[in-house]
KEVOZA-51929 format. One record per residue (C-alpha): x, y, z. Coordinates in nm, 4 decimals. Last residue first. Layout:
N
<atom px="X" py="Y" pz="Z"/>
...
//
This chain:
395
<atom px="0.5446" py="0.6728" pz="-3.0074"/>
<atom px="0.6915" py="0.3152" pz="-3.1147"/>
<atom px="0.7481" py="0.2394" pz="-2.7723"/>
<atom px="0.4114" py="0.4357" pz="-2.6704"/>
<atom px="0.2235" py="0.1727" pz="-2.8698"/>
<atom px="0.3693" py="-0.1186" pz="-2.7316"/>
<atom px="0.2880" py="-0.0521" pz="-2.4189"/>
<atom px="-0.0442" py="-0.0056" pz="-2.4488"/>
<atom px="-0.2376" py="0.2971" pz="-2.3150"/>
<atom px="-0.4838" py="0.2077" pz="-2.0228"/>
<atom px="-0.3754" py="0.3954" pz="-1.7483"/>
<atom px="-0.3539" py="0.7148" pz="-2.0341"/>
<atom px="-0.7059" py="0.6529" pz="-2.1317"/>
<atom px="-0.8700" py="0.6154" pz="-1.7849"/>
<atom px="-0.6984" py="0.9676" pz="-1.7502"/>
<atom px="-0.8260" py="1.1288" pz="-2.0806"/>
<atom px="-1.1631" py="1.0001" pz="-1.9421"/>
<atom px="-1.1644" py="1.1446" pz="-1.5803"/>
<atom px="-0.9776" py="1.5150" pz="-1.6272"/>
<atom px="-1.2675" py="1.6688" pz="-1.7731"/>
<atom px="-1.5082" py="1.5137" pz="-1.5090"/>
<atom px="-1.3033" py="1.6045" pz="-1.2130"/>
<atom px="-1.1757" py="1.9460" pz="-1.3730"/>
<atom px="-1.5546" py="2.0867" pz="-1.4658"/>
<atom px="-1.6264" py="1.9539" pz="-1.1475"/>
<atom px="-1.3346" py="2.1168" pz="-0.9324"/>
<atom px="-1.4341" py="2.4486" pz="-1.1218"/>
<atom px="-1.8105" py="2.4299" pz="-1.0234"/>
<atom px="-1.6917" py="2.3593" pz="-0.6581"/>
<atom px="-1.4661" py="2.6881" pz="-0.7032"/>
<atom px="-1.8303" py="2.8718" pz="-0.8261"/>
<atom px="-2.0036" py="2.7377" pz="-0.5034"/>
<atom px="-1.7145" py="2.8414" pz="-0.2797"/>
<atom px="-1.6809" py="3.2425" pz="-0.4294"/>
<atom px="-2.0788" py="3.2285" pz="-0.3492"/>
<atom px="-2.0253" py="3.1491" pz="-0.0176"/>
<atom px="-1.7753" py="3.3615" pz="0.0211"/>
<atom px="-2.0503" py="3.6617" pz="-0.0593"/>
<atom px="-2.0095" py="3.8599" pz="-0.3751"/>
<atom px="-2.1484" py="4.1960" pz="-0.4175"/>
<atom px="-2.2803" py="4.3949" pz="-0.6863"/>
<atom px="-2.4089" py="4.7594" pz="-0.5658"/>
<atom px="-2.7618" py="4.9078" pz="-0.6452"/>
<atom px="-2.9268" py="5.0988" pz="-0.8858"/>
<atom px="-3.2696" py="5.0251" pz="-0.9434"/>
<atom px="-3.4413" py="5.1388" pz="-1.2729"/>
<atom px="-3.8396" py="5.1162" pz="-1.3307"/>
<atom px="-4.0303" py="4.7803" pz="-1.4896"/>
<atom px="-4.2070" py="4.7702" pz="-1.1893"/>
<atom px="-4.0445" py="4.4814" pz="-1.0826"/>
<atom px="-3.7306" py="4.6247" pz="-1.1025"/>
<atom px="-3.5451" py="4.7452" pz="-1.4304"/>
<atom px="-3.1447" py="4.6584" pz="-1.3749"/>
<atom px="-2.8568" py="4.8890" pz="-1.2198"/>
<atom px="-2.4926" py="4.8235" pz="-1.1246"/>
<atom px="-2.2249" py="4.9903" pz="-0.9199"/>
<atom px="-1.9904" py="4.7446" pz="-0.9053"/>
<atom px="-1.8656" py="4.6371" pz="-0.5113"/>
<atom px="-1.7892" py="4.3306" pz="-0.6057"/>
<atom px="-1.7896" py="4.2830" pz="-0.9279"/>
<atom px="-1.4420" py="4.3726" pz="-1.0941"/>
<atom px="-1.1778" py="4.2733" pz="-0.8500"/>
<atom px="-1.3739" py="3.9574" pz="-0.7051"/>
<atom px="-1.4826" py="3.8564" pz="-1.0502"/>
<atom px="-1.0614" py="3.8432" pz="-1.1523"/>
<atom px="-0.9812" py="3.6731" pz="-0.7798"/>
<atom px="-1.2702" py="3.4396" pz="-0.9145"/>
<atom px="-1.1419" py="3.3387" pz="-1.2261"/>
<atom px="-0.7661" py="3.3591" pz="-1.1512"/>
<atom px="-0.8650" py="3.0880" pz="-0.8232"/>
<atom px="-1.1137" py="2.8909" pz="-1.0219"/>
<atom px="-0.8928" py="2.8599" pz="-1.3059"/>
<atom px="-0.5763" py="2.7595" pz="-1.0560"/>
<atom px="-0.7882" py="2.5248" pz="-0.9368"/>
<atom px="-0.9331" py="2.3742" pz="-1.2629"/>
<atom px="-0.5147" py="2.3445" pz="-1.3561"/>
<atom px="-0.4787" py="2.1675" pz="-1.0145"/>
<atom px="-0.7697" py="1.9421" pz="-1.1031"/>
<atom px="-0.6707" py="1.8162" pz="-1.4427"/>
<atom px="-0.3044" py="1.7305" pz="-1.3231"/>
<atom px="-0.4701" py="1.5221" pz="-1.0362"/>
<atom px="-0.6512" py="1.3663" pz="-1.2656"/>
<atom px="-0.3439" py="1.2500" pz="-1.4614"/>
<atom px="-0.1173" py="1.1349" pz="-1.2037"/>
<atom px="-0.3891" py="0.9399" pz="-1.0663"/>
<atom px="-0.4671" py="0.7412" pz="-1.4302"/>
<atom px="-0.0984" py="0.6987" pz="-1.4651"/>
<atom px="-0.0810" py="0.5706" pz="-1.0790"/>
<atom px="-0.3771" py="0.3561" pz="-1.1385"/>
<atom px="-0.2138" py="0.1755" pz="-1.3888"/>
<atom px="0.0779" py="0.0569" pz="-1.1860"/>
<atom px="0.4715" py="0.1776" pz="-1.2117"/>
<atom px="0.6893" py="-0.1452" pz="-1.2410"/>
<atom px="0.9860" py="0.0350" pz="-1.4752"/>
<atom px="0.7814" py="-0.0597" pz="-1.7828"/>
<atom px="0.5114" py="0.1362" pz="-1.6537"/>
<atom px="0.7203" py="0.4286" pz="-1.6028"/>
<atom px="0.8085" py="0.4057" pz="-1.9358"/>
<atom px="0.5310" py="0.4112" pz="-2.0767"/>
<atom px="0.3904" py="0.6856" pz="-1.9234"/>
<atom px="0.6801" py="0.9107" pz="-2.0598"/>
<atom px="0.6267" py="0.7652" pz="-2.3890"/>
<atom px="0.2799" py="0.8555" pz="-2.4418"/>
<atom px="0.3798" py="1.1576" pz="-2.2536"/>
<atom px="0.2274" py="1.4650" pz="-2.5280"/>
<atom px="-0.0759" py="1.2228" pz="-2.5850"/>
<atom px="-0.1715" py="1.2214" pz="-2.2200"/>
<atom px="-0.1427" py="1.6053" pz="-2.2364"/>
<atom px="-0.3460" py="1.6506" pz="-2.5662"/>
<atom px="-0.6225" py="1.4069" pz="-2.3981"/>
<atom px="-0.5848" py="1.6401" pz="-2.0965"/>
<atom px="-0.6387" py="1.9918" pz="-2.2370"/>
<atom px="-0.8530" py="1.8921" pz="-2.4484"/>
<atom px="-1.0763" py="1.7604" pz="-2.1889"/>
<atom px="-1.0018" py="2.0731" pz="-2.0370"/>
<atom px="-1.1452" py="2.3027" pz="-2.3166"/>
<atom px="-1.4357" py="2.1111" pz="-2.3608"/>
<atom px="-1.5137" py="2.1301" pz="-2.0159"/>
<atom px="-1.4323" py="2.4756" pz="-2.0063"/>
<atom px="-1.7495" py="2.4823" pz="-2.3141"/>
<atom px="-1.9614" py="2.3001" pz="-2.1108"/>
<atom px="-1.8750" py="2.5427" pz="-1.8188"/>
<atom px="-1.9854" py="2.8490" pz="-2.0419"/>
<atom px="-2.2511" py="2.6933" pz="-2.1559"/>
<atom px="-2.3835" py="2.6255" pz="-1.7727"/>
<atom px="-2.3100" py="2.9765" pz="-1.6761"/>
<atom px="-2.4810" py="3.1086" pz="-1.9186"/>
<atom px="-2.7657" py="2.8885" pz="-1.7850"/>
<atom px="-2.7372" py="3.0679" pz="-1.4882"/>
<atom px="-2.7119" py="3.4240" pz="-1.5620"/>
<atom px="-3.1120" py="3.3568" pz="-1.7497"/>
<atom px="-3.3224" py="3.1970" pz="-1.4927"/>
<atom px="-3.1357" py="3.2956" pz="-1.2064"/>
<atom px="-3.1615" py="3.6748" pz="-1.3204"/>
<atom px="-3.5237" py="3.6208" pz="-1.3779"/>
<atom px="-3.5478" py="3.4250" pz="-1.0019"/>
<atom px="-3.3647" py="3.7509" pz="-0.9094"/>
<atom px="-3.6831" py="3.9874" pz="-1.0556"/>
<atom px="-3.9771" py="3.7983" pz="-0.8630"/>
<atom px="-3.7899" py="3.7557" pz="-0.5548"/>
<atom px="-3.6879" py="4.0918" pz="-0.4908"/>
<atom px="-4.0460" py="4.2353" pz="-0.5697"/>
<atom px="-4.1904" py="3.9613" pz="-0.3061"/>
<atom px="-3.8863" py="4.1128" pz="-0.0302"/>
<atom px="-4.0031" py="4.4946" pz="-0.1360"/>
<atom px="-4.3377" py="4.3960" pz="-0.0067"/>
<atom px="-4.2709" py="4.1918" pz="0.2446"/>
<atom px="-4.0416" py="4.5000" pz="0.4319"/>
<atom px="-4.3144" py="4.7321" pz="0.3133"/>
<atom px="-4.5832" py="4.5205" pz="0.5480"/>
<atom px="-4.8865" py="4.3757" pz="0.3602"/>
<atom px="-5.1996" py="4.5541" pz="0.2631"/>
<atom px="-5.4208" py="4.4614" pz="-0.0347"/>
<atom px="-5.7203" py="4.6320" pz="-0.1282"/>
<atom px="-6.0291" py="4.6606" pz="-0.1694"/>
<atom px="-6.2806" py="4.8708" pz="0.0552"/>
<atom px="-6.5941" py="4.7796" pz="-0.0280"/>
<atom px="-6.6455" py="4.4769" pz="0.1111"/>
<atom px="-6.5325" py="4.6948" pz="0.4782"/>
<atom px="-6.4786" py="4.3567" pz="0.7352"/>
<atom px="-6.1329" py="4.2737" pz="0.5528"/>
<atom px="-5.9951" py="4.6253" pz="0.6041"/>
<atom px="-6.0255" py="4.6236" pz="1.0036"/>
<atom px="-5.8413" py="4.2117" pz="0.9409"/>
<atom px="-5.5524" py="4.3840" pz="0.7218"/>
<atom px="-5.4961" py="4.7105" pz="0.9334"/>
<atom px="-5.4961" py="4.4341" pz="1.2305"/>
<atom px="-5.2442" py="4.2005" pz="1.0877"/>
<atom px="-5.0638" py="4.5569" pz="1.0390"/>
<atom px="-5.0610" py="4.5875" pz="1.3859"/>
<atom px="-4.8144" py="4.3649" pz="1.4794"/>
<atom px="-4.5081" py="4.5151" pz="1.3232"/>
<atom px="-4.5706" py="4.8215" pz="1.5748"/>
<atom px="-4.5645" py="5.1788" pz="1.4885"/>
<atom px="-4.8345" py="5.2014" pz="1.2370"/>
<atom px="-4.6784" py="5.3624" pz="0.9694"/>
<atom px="-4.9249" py="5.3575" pz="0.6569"/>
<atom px="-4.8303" py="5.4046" pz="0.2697"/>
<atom px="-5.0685" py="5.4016" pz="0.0171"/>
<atom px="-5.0237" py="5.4172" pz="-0.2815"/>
<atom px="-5.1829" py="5.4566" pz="-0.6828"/>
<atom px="-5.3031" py="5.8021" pz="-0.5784"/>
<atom px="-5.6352" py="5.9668" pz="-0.7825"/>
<atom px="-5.7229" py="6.3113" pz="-0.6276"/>
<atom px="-5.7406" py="6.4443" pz="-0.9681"/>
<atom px="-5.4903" py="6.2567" pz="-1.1834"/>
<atom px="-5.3973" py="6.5057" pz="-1.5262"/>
<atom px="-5.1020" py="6.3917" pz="-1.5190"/>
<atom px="-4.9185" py="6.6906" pz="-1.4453"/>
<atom px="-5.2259" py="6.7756" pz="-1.1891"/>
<atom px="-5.1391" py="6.4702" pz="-1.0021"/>
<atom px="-4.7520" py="6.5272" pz="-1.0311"/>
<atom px="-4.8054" py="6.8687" pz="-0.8945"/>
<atom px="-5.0204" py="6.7946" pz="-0.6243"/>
<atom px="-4.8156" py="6.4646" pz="-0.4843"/>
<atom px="-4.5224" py="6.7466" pz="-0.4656"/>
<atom px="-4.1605" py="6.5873" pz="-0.5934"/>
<atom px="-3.9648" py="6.2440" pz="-0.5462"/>
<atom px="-3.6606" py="6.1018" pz="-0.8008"/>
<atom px="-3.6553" py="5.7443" pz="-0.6925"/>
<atom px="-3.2978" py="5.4991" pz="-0.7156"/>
<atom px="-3.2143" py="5.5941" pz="-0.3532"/>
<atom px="-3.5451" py="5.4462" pz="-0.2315"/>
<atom px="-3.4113" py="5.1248" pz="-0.3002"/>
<atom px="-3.2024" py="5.1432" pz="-0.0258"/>
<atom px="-2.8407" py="5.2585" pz="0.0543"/>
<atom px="-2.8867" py="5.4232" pz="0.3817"/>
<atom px="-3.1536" py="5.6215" pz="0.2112"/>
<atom px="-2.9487" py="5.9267" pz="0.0771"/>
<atom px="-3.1275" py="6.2599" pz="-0.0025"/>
<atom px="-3.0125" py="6.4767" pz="-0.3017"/>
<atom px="-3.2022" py="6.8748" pz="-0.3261"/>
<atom px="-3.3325" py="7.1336" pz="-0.5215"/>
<atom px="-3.3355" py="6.9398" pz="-0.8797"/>
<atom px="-3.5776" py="7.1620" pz="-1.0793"/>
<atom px="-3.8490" py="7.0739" pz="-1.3030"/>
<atom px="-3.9029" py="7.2193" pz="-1.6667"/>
<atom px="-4.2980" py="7.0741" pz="-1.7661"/>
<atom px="-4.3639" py="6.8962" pz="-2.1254"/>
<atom px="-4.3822" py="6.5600" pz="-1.9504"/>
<atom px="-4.0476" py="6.5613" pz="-1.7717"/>
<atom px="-3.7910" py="6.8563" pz="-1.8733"/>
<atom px="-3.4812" py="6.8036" pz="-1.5968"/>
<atom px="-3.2805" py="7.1303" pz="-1.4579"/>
<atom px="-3.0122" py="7.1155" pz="-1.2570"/>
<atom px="-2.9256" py="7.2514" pz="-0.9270"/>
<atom px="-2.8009" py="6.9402" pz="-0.7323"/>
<atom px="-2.6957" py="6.6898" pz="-1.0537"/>
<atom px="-3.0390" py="6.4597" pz="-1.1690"/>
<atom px="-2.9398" py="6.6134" pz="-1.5244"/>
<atom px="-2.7667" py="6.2986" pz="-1.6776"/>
<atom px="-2.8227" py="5.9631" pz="-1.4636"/>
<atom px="-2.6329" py="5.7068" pz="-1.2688"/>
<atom px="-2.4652" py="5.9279" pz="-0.9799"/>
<atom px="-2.7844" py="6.1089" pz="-0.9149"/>
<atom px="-2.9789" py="5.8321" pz="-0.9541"/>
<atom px="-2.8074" py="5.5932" pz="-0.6292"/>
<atom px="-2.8422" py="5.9370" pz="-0.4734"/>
<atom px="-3.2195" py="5.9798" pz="-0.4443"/>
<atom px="-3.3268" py="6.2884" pz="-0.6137"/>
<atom px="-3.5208" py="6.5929" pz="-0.5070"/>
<atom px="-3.7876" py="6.7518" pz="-0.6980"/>
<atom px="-3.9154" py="7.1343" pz="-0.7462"/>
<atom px="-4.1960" py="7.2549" pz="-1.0274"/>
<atom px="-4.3653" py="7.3939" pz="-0.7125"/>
<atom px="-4.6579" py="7.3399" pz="-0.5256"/>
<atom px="-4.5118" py="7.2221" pz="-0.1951"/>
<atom px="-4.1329" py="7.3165" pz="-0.1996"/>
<atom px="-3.8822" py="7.0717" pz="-0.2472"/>
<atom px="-3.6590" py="6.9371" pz="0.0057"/>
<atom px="-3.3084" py="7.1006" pz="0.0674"/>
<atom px="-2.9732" py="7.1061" pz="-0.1135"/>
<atom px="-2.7419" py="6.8130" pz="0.0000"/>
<atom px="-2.7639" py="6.4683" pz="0.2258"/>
<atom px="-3.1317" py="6.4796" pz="0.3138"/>
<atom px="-3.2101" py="6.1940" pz="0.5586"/>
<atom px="-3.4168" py="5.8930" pz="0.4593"/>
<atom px="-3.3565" py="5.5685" pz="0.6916"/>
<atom px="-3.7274" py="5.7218" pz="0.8808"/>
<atom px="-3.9274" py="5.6270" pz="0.5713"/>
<atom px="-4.2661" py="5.6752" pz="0.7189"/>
<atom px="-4.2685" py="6.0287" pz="0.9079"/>
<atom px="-4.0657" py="6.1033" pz="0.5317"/>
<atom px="-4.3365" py="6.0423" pz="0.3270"/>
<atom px="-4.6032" py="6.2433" pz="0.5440"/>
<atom px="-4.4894" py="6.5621" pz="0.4129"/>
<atom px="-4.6756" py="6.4790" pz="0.0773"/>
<atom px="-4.5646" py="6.2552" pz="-0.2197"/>
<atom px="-4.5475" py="6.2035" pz="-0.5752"/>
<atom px="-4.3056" py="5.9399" pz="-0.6929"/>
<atom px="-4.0961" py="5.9702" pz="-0.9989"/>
<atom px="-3.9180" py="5.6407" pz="-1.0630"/>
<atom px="-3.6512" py="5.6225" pz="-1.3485"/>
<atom px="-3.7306" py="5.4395" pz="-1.6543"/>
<atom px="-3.3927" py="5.4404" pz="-1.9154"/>
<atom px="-3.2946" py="5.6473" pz="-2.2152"/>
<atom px="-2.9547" py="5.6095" pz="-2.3781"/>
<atom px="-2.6409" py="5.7970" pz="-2.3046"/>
<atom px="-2.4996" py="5.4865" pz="-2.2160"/>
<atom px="-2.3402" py="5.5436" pz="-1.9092"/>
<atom px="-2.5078" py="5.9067" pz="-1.7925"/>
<atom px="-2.8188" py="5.7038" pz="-1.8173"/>
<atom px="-3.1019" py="5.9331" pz="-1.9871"/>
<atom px="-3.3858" py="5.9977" pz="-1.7990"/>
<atom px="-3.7118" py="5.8688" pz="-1.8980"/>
<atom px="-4.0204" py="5.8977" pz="-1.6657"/>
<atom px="-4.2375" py="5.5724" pz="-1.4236"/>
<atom px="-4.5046" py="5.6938" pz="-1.2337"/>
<atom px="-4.5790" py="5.6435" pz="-0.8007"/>
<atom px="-4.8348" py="5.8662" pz="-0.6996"/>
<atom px="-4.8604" py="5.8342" pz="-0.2912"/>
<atom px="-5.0516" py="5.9173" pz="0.0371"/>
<atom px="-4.8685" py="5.8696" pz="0.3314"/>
<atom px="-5.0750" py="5.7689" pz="0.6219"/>
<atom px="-4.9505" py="5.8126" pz="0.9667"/>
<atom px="-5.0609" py="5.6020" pz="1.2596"/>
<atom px="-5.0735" py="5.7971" pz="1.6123"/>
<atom px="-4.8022" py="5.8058" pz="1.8557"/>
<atom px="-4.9770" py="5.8332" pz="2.2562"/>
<atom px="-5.1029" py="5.4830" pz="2.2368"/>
<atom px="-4.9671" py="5.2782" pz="1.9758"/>
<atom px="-5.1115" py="5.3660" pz="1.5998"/>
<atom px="-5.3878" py="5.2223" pz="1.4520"/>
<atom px="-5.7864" py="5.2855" pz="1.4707"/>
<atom px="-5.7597" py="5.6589" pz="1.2800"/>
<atom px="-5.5696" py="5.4899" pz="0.9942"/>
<atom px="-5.8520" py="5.2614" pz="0.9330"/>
<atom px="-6.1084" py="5.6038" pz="0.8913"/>
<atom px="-5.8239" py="5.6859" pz="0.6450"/>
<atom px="-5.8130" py="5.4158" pz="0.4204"/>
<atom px="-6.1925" py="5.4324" pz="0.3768"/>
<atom px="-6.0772" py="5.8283" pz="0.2608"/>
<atom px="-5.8540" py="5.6971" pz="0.0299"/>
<atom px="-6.0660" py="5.4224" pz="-0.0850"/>
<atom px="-6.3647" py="5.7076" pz="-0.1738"/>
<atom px="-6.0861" py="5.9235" pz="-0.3335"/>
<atom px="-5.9597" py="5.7044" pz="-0.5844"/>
<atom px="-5.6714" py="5.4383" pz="-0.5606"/>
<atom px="-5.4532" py="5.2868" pz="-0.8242"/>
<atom px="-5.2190" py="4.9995" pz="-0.8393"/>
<atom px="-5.0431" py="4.8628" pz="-1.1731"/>
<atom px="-4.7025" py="5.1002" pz="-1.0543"/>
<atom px="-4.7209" py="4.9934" pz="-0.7207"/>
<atom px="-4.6771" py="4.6416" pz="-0.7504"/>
<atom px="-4.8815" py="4.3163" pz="-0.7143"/>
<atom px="-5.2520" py="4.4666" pz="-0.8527"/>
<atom px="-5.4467" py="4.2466" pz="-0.7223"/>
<atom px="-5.6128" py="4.4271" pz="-0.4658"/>
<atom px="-5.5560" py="4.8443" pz="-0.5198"/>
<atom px="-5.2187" py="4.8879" pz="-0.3237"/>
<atom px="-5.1606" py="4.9232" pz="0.0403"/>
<atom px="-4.7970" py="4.9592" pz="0.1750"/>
<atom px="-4.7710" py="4.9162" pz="0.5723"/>
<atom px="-4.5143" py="5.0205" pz="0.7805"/>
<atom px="-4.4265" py="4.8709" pz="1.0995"/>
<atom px="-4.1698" py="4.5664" pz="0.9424"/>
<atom px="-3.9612" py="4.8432" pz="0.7341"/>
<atom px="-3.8748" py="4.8313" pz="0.3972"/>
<atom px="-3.5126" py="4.8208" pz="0.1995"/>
<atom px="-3.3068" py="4.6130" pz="0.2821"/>
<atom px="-3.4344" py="4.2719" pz="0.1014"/>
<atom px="-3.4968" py="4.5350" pz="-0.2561"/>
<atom px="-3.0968" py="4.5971" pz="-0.1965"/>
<atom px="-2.9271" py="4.2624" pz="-0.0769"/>
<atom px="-3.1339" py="4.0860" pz="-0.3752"/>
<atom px="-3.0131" py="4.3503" pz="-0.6539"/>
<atom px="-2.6227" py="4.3122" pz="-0.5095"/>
<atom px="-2.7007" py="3.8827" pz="-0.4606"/>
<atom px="-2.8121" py="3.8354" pz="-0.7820"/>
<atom px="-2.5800" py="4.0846" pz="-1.0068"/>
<atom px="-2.3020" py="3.9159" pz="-0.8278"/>
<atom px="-2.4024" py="3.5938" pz="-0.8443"/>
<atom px="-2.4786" py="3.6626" pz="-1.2564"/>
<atom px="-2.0603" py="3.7929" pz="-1.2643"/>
<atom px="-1.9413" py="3.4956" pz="-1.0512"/>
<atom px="-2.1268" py="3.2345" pz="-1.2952"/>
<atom px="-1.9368" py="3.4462" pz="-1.6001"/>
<atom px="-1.6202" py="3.4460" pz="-1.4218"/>
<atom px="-1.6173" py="3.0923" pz="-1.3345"/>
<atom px="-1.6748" py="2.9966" pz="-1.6921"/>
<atom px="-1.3898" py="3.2362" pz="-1.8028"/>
<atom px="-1.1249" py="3.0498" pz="-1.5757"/>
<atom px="-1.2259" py="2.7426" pz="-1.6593"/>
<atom px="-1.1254" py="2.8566" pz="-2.0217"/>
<atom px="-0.8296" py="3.0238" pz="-1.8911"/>
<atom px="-0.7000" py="2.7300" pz="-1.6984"/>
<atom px="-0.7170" py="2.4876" pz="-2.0754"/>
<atom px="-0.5684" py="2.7416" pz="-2.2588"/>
<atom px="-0.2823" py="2.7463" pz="-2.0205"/>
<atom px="-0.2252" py="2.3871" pz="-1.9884"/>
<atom px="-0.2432" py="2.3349" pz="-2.3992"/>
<atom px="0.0181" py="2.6562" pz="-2.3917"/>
<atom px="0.2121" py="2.5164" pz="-2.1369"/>
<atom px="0.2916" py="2.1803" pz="-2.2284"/>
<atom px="0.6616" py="2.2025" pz="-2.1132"/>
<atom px="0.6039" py="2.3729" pz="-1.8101"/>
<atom px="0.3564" py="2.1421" pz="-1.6991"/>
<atom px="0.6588" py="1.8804" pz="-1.6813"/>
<atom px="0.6609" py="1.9639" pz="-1.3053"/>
<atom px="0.2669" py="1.8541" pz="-1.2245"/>
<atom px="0.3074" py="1.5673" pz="-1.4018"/>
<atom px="0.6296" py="1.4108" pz="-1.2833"/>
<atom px="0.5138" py="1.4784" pz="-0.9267"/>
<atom px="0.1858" py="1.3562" pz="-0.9752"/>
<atom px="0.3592" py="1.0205" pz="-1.0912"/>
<atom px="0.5840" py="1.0455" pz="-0.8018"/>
<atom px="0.3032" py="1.0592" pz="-0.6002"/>
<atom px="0.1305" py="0.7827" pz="-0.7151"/>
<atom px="0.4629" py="0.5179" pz="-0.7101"/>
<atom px="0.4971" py="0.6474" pz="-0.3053"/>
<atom px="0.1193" py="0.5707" pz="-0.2553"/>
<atom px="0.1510" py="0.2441" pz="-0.4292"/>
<atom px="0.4887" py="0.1652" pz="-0.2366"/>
<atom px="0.2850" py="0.2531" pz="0.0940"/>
<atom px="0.0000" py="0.0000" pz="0.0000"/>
//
């Protein structure tokens, strides 16, 4: 047992330093695993940056309450008469001594044009009174001040003001026919409220020609537990419909529904990319096997055993998929994490957020590399412990 272990290692050895002679087939082979790790790196990233910004953003004691059915805030609308139902329920909440506070909301989608690209994207404009920010207690204004009521005035979440042309403090942006002003840039502890430009609910309602239609409603009721409540008081009104669920659920179900699109298209370009490294190592290793014909037969004329030629040879394929997994993801590391990114949200309006990579996620692509090497390596070494002697004398 010892003098196989001894005869194995020496084969890996032998392998490992004669690299240097093959190292344009070795090379080619690291790079491609190298690629495929960068690609599944570069969708985790996007993932896991959008995920980590929709999952932080909410809070557990405020409520969001949309027209029933309508899943996001852009498809919801509420007239006057559910407003003003709304409002009797707001009277009922609240802890003793801090009253519930209703923020009414019009939440539209405008183009800006992404500094980037120069091309046009869907920004968030939302409408909104002084009640906004007694619900959203992260916000704090971080330059300029907040608009006035009744004026062509907006201020601009930063994650936009870094991303798109004329959302700068001071500048001027033409939305629907109508010159608007940027008077301030608030920060939102890095939520997804940082990708909304926000102005007077009047003006946007008479802009779009809305009345005293809102599509929103946003209610902070102090204590997680009372929305169950909100939702029960609203259940007993028939003619009050809508559906309520916390902000921190809400923002969690739009999370969900755009990553599982991410998953369902970064991943299987992952997948080609790793059938194509497997390609590339299985190269790799039938070119390397063919390279030592000689070498290997040799050492098996000197007494070495098959399985130490089909050892010597996986283990050649797997330290060439770890050093692709390790270039690969110290290259995703250095260029992801940390990206500013943004991608259209569940209601079809930007988000800009940072890409991140967990170590998790570094482990799950370096597993991907170790099978891309296992299986690649496999074949070309069953082939070299079972190469004929004969035929690598006359090679």
């Amino acid at each position: 047992m010892l003098s196989q272990l001894r005869q194995i290692w020496a084969v890996i050895q032998i392998n490992l330093l004669s690299l240097k002679h093959r190292r344009w087939t070795s090379v080619s082979g690291c790079v491609a695993i190298a690629l495929a790790v960068f690609v599944l790196l570069g969708a985790l990233a996007l993932d896991n940056g959008f995920r980590h910004e929709l999952n932080n953003s909410g809070a557990s004691d405020v409520a969001v309450v949309l027209r029933a059915g309508a899943g996001s805030e852009v498809n919801s609308s509420l007239d006057r008469e559910q407003q003003d139902m709304l409002a009797t329920l707001v009277e009922l909440a609240g802890k003793p001594g801090k009253p519930a506070v209703m923020s009414p909301e019009l939440y539209i989608n405008v183009d800006v044009v992404k500094k980037s690209s120069k091309l046009k994207a869907n920004v968030s404009l939302r409408g909104i009174t002084a009640t906004a920010l007694q619900v959203r207690r992260g916000v704090k204004l971080a330059e300029g001040r907040l608009f006035q009521p009744g004026s062509n005035e907006i201020v601009v979440g930063r994650g936009v003001n870094q991303e798109f042309e004329g959302l700068g403090l001071g500048q001027q942006l033409r939305l629907h026919g109508t010159n608007w002003t940027v008077v301030g840039i608030f920060e939102a502890a890095g939520s997804v409220f940082e990708s909304e430009v926000w102005a007077d609910l009047r003006v946007v309602q008479g802009l779009l020609n809305q009345g005293n239609t809102i599509q929103t409603v946003r209610i902070g009721v102090g204590l997680p537990d009372q929305i169950a409540e909100l939702v029960a008081a609203a259940k007993k009104n028939p003619r009050l419909t809508v559906d309520i669920k916390s902000e921190q659920d809400y923002y969690a179900a739009q999370a969900k529904e755009s990553t599982d699109l991410i998953t369902l298209f970064g991943k299987p370009l992952a997948v080609l990319m790793a059938l194509g490294a497997l390609a590339g190592a299985l190269n790799t290793m039938y070119a390397s096997v063919a390279e030592r014909g000689r070498e290997i037969t040799t050492l098996r004329i000197l007494g070495y055993g098959r399985f130490s030629a089909f050892a010597g040879t996986l283990a050649e394929s797997l330290v060439l998929a770890g050093a692709g997994a390790v270039i690969g993801g110290v290259a995703a590391f250095a260029v992801f994490n940390n990206m500013s990114s943004s991608m259209l949200g569940a209601g079809l309006s930007t988000v800009v957020f940072k890409m991140s990579l967990s170590s998790a996620q570094l482990i799950e692509a370096a597993w991907w590399a170790i099978i891309i090497g296992l299986v690649g390596g496999i074949f070309p070494a069953f082939r070299a412990s079972r190469q004929a002697l004969a035929l690598g004398i006359v090679e």
